[in-house]
C-alpha positions as CSV (number, residue, x, y, z in Angstrom):
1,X,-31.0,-5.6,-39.4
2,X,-32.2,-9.2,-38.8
3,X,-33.7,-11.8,-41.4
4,X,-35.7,-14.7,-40.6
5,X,-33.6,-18.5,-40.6
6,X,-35.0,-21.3,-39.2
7,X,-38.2,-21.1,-37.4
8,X,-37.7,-19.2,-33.8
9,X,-34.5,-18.5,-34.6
10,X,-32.7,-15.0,-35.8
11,X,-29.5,-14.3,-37.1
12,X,-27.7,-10.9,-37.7
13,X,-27.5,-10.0,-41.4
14,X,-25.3,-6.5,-40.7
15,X,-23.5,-5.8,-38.0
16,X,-20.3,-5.2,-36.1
17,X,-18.3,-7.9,-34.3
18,X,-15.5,-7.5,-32.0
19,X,-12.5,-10.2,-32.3
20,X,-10.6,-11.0,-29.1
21,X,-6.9,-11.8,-29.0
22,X,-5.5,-13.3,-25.2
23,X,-1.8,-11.3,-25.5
24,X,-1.2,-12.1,-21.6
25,X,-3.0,-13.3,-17.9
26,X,-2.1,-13.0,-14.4
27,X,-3.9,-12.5,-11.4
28,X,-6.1,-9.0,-9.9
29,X,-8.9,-8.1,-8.2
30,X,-12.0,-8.3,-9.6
31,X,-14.6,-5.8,-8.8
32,X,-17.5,-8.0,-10.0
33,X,-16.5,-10.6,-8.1
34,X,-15.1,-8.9,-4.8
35,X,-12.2,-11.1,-4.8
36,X,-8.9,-12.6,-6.3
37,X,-9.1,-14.0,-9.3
38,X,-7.3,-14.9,-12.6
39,X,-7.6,-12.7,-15.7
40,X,-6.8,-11.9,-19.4
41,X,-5.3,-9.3,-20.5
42,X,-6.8,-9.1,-24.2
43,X,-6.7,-6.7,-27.2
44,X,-9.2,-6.7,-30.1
45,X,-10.1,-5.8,-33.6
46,X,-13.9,-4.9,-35.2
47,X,-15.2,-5.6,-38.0
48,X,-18.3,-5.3,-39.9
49,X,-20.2,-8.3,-40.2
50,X,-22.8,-9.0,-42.9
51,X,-24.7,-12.3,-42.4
52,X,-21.5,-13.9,-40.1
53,X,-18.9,-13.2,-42.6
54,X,-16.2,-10.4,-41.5
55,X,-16.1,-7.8,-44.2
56,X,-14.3,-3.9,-43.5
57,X,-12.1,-3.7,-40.3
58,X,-13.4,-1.2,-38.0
59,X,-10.2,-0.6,-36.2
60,X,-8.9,-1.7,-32.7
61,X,-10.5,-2.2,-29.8
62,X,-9.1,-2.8,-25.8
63,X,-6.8,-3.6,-24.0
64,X,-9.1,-4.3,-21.9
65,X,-8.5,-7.1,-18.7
66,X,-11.3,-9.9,-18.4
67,X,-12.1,-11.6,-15.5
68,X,-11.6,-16.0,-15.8
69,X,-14.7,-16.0,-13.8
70,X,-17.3,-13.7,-14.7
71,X,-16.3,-12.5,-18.0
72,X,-16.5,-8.6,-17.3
73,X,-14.1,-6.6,-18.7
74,X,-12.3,-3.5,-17.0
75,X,-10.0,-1.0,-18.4
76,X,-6.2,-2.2,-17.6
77,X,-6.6,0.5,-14.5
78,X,-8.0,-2.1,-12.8
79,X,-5.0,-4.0,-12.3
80,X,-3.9,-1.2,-10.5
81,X,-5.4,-1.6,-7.5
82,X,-3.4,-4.6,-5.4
83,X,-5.1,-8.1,-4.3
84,X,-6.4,-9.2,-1.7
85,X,-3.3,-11.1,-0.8
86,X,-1.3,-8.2,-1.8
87,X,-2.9,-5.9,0.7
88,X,-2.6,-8.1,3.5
89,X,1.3,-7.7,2.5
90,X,1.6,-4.2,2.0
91,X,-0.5,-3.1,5.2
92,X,1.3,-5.9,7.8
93,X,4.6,-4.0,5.8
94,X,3.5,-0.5,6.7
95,X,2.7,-1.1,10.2
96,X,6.3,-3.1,10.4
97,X,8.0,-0.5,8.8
98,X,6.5,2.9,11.1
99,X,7.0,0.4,14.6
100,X,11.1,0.0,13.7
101,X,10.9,3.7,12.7
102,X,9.1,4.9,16.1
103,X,11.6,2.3,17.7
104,X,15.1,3.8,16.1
105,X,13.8,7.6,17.0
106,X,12.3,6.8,20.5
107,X,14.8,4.0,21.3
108,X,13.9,0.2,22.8
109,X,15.1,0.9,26.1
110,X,12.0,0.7,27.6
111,X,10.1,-2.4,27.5
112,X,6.2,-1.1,27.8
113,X,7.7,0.6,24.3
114,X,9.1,-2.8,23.2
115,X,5.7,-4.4,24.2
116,X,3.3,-1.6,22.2
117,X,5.5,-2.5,19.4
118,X,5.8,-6.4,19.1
119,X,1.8,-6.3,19.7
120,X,1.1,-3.7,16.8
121,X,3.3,-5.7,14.4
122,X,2.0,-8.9,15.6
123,X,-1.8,-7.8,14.8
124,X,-0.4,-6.8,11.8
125,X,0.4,-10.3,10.7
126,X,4.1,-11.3,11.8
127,X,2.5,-13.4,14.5
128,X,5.9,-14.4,15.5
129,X,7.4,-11.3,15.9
130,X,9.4,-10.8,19.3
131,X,11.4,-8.2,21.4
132,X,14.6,-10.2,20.2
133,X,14.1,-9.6,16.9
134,X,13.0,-6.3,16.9
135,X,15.5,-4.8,18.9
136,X,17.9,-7.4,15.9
137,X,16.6,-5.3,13.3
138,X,17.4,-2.1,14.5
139,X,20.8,-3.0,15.5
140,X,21.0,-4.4,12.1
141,X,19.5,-0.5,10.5
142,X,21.9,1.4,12.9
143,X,24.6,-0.1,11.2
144,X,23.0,0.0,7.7
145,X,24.2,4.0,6.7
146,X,23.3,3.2,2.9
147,X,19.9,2.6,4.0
148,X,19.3,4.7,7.2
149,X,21.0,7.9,8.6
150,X,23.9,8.0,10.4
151,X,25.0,9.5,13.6
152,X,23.0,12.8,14.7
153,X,24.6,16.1,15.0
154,X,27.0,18.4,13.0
155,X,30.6,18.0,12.6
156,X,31.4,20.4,15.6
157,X,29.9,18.0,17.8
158,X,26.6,19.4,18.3
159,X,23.7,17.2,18.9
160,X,20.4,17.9,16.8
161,X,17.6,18.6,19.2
162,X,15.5,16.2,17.4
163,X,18.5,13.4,18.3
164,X,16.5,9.8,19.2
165,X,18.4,7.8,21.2
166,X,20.0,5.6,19.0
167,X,21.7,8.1,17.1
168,X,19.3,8.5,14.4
169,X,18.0,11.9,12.7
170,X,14.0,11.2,12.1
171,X,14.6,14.0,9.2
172,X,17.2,12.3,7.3
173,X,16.4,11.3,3.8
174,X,17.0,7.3,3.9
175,X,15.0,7.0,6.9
176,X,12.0,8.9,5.3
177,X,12.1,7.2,1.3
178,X,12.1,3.7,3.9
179,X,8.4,5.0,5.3
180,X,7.4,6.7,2.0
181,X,8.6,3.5,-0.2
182,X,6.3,1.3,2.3
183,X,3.4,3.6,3.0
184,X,2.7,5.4,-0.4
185,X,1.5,3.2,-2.7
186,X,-1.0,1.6,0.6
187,X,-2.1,4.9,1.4
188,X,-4.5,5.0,-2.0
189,X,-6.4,1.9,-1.1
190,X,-6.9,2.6,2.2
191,X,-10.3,4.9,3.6
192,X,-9.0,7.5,5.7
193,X,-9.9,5.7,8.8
194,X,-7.5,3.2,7.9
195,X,-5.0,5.6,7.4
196,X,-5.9,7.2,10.6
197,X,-4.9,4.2,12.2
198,X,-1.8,3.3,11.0
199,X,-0.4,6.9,12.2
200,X,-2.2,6.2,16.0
201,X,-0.9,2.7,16.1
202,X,3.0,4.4,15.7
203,X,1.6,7.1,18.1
204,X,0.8,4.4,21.0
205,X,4.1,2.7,19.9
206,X,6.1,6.1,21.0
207,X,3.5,7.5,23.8
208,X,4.0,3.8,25.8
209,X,6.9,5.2,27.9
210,X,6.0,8.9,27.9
211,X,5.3,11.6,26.0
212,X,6.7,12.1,22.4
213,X,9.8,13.3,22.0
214,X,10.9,16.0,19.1
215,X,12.8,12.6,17.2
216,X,9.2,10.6,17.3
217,X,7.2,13.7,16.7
218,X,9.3,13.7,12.9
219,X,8.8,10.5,12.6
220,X,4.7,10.6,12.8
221,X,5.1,13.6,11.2
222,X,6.7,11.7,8.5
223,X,4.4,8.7,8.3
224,X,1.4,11.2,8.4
225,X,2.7,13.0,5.0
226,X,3.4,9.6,3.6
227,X,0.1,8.1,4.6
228,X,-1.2,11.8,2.9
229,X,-2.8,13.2,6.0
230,X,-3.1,16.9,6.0
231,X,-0.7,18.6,8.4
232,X,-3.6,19.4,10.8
233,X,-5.6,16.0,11.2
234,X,-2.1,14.2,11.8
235,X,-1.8,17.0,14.8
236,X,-5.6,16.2,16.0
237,X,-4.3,12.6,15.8
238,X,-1.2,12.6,17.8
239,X,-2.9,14.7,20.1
240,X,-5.9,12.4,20.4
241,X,-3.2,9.3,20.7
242,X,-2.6,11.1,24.0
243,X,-5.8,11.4,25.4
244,X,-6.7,8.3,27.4
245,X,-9.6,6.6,26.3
């Protein structure tokens, strides 16, 4: 309902108006705006409104998360998905994180293996990565047991046939939460082609000095699950990895 104030101009006589209240900020991605940008988190409260003066609440409204820039508000799921910046981060992680993985099951003997390596994390975004401190971190995880497995084999001695050559078991548990912990929450945001490539760029990574062995084999298998790739398209993968191009 609308009455008639000055000339050309109308005013609400009844309605319902929503009162904002800023109860934090921060910084997400904005869908509106495809980018980074600042926001505020907000909660609010209606009421009815009967020629601009608030009469009867109408109960609570929000949270909802507003963008600085454009104004639009989102549900708080919005904040769920990471920023730009934040990507970057995670993904140059991931591909860090499956290339020392590949390196401890395959071992760094081989320098063409070294090489595939240093390049996928360097196209990653540690542009200054190098052998030297590749083969410095996995020294540094060998002798890390509260983070990565220890030796291979059982107590009698025997050697597990899925043993890579620096004495880690692919299987174990800490070496497995290490890739889920870095590839989970990236595997959401990412289109399956994306996915589909982190696995392949770990598949080059162990296929530069030969084909897989049963310890690297675990370990895709492992990055595939965590990257959550059915069982059968990280098999058409790994096999397609070995396919020259």
């Amino acid at each position: 309902m609308h009455a008639q104030g000055r000339p050309g101009r109308d005013r609400c006589v009844v309605g319902v108006r929503t009162v904002w209240r800023t109860v934090g900020d921060g910084e997400f991605y904005c869908p509106g705006c495809g980018g980074d940008r600042n926001y505020r988190r907000r909660t609010g409260r209606r009421r009815l409104v009967a020629f601009g003066l608030p009469l009867l609440p109408r109960g609570p409204v929000g949270p909802v998360v507003e963008c600085s820039a454009c104004r639009t508000r989102y549900g708080t799921d919005a904040l769920d998905h990471p920023t730009t910046t934040r990507f970057s981060a995670m993904l140059r992680d991931a591909v860090h994180t499956v290339a020392l993985a590949v390196l401890a099951a395959g071992g760094t003997e081989a320098r063409t293996v070294r090489r595939a390596a240093v390049g996928a994390v360097r196209a990653a975004g540690f542009v200054d990565c190098s052998e030297e401190q590749l083969i410095t971190l996995i020294e540094a995880l060998a002798a890390d047991t509260g983070r990565l497995p220890g030796a291979y084999g059982t107590d009698l001695g025997t050697p597990s046939p899925y043993a890579g050559r620096d004495g880690f078991d692919p299987r174990g548990t800490a070496l497995a939460i290490e890739l889920h912990e870095a590839l989970e929450p990236l595997a959401p945001h990412l289109a399956p082609a994306g996915r589909e490539s982190i696995l392949l760029q770990g598949a080059r990574i162990a296929l530069a000095d030969g084909p897989y062995r049963p310890a690297e084999r675990e370990v895709l298998a492992t990055v595939g699950r965590a990257l959550m790739l059915a069982p059968e398209d990280t098999d058409r993968l790994l096999a397609a990895a070995r396919t020259p191009s």
